[in-house]
C-alpha positions, 0 to 999 in steps of 0.5 A: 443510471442515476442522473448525473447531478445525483452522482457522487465526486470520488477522491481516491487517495493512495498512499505508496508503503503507509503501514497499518499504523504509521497515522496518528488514527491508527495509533501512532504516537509519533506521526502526525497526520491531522488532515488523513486522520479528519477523513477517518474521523468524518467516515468510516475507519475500517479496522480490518482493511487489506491490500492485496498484496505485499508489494505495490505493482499487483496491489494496484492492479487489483485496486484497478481492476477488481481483481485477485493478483492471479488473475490479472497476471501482476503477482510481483512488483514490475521488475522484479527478476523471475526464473534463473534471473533470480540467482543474480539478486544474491540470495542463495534461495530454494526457490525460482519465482514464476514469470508474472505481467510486466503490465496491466493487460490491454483487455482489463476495464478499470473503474476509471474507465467504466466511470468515464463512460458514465460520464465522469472526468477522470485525473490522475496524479502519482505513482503508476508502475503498472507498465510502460508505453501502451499501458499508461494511465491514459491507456485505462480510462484517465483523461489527465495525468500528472506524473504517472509511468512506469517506474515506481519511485521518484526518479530525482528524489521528492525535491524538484528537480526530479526527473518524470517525463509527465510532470515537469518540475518547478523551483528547485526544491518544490515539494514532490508530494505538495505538487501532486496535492495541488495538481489535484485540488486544480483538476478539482476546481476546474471540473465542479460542475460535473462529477470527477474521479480524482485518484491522487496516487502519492510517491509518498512514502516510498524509499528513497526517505527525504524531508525537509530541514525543519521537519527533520529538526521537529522530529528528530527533537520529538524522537530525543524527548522519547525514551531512548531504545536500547535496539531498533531492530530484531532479526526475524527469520531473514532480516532485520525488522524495526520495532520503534517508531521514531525516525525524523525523515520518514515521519516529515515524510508522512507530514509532507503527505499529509500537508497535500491531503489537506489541499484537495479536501480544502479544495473540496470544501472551498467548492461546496463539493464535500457532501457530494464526494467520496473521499477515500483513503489507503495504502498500497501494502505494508509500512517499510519495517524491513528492507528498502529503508528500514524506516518505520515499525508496524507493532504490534503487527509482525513484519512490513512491507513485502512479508507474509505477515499482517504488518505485510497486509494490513491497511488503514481503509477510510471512507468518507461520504457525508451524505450517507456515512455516518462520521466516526464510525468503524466497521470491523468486517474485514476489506480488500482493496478489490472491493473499491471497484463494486463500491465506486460503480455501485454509488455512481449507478453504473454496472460492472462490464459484464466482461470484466470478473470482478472478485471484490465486493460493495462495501456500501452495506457496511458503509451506510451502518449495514449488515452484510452476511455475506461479506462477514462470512466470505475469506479473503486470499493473497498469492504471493509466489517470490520473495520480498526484498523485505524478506518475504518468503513465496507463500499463499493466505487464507483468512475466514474468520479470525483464522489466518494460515500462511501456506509456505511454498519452500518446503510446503508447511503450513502456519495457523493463527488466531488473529483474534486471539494473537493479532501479531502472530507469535503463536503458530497453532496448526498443530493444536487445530489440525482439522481446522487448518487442513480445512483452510488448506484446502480451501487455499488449494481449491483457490490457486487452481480456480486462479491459476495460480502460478508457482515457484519452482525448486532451484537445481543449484541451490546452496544451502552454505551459501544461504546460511552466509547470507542470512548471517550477514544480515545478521551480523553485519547489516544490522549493526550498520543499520542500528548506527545509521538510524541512531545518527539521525537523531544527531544534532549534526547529522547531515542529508545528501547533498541533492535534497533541495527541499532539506535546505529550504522551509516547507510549502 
């Protein structure tokens, strides 16, 4: 083991339903994110960066613990109906999703906790929803922790007084996400002189979409000097999904965030810690284009937040460590969230428990300006056996290459594309490369039996009247009161609920 002095601080910062491109980084031209964007432009931005599933709760378990969704058994988001359960969510769908975990099993070693026994401090602060009582952040290696329990949204909303039994409120009207940002940079200043891991695990940007008065005001003017679309929103297969990016909460969503991202890495340089410290950055699963909010818009990427598609999966991925990552480099090779576990310990010089599988990989070759054949070449899977409140369908992935086949577990048909050529996904090619695709499909097959996988179920009763109605409510009905909603924030006169006190109150 590395001495102690040599080891490096990690700041793990995770973002709850940030999409590909909802920074400024990443090409947005409507958020403004400078302190997020200052990680990416000191390190490495990884182009092809993943999470591991669509929705957050298996997602973080496989950030966690290094693992695929199937094996550590969390495959939905914790509370998500299962079985005949399913029929009371209204959807009318073919299938029953399989039961999956309620809570990160008692026998997984986390990184938190392997870093623990090497000595480190370990924090956390944020959104947990990886189980209840039993299975709390300190059941896995976090010595302190500021607000993380089971649930997966702010109870209370982002404006005290919330409601969270591990983070009592201050003033009415403080900020939720500014909290969590000082909480961190406190937990920083008090442990400098030994190494720490500090994973600041934001609420931020999960529905319900709250901003403050004047942020509001700042991007609903900037959302007016745009050209004024004539939609925001096409119907895709099952849904509405937004295409423009110009929402005035969720973008004083995204500042707010931002604001407490600049905290800790203040924190950190008023501390001279900063060369010594891996700061990360990322998101949990996709940006919320379609249900829960409607609040954002992942093109070019195709779908969001809960959907089979890249806008579904794809991250930003950042990395800054100036001791060894070269400052505005980007990285091409595609990453997971499984591969944080390997590269923290591999940095630390700390071996991975020989009893916990781990599937991710260190990304320390690519990140010290490295090649890595292996990594280059190995595909990366996704197991997602329900379906999205988003409208994903149950559906398995495989991506080697630039090649991408969606498996469809409803009627058992294949997708393949070219994300070289066809990044968001509008050209299914499986017919024009059926050896190819086959090959994918048994390497995805051989895959969910190595997992175990588990897999939906045909429902007996299913009504394919009553699923055609529902689909053309959605259609008809909800994307119309959809288009005039999002067309009223941008209204002068427009009006928050009655319970954000921070909407009335000027930012920290």
């Amino acid at each position: 083991m590395q001495a102690a002095k040599e080891q490096p601080n990690i700041v793990y910062i995770l973002a709850d339903d940030l999409g590909w491109n909802d920074l400024a980084c990443e090409g947005s031209s409507f958020y403004e994110s400078p302190n997020i964007d200052r990680i990416a432009r000191e390190g490495m931005r990884f182009t092809q960066g993943y999470a591991t599933c669509q929705v957050c709760s298996p997602s973080r378990a496989s950030i966690l613990t290094g693992k695929v969704t199937p094996r550590h058994g969390i495959t939905d988001y914790i509370g998500a109906l299962t079985g005949e359960a399913w029929r009371h969510a209204g959807r009318f769908s073919k299938m029953l999703p399989p039961d999956y975990d309620h809570a990160l099993r008692s026998d997984e070693i986390t990184f938190a906790e392997v870093l623990r026994r090497g000595g480190y401090r370990t924090f956390f602060a944020g959104k947990w929803h990886l189980g209840d009582t039993g299975a709390d952040p300190e059941d896995f290696g976090f010595e302190i922790n500021k607000g993380g329990w089971h649930v997966g949204s702010p109870h209370g909303g982002y404006f005290a007084p919330w409601e969270n039994p591990k983070l009592a409120p201050g003033p009415d009207g403080e900020s939720l996400p500014m909290r969590l940002g000082r909480e961190t940079a406190e937990f920083i200043a008090e442990h400098k002189d030994a190494p720490f891991l500090a994973y600041l695990s934001f609420y931020s940007v999960h529905g319900p979409i709250e901003t403050s008065r004047d942020r509001w005001e700042k991007y609903r003017l900037k959302a007016v000097a745009q050209s004024a679309p004539e939609h925001r929103f096409i119907f895709d297969r099952n849904l509405p999904v937004r295409q423009v990016q110009d929402c005035p909460i969720y973008a004083g969503m995204i500042e707010a965030m931002d604001d407490a991202v600049g905290l800790v890495l203040e924190a950190l340089d008023q501390h001279g810690l900063a060369d010594n410290t891996i700061v990360c950055f990322t998101s949990d699963n996709g940006g919320v284009s379609s249900g829960d909010s409607f609040a954002s818009s992942m093109l070019p990427l195709r779908g969001g937040k809960g959907r089979q598609w890249e806008g579904g999966i794809r991250e930003p991925v950042h990395v800054r460590y100036p001791r060894v990552v070269a400052p505005g480099s980007t990285c091409d090779v595609p990453v997971s969230g499984i591969d944080f576990y390997p590269t923290f310990l591999e940095w630390a010089g700390i071996p991975i428990p020989q009893e916990q599988v781990v599937d991710g990989r260190s990304m320390v070759p690519l990140l010290t300006g490295k090649s890595d054949p292996e990594m280059e070449a190995r595909a990366l899977f996704w197991h997602y056996p329900h379906y999205g409140n988003q409208g994903g369908d149950p559906s398995a992935i495989i991506r080697s290459g630039s090649w991408k086949l969606i498996h469809y577990f409803e009627d058992g048909h294949d997708e393949l594309y070219d994300l070289a050529t066809d990044e968001d996904e509008q050209h299914d090619v499986s017919a024009a490369h059926g050896t190819r695709g086959a090959e994918l499909r048994a390497r995805l097959d051989r895959w969910l039996i190595e997992v175990d996988a588990k897999l939906p179920l045909p429902d007996p009763e299913y009504d394919a009247e009553k699923e055609a109605a529902f689909l053309h409510g959605q259609e008809h009905k909800l994307m119309p009161r959809l288009e005039r909603q999002h067309a009223e924030y941008l209204d002068p006169d427009w009006q928050p609920n009655a319970d954000w006190w921070g909407s009335q109150v000027t930012r920290d």
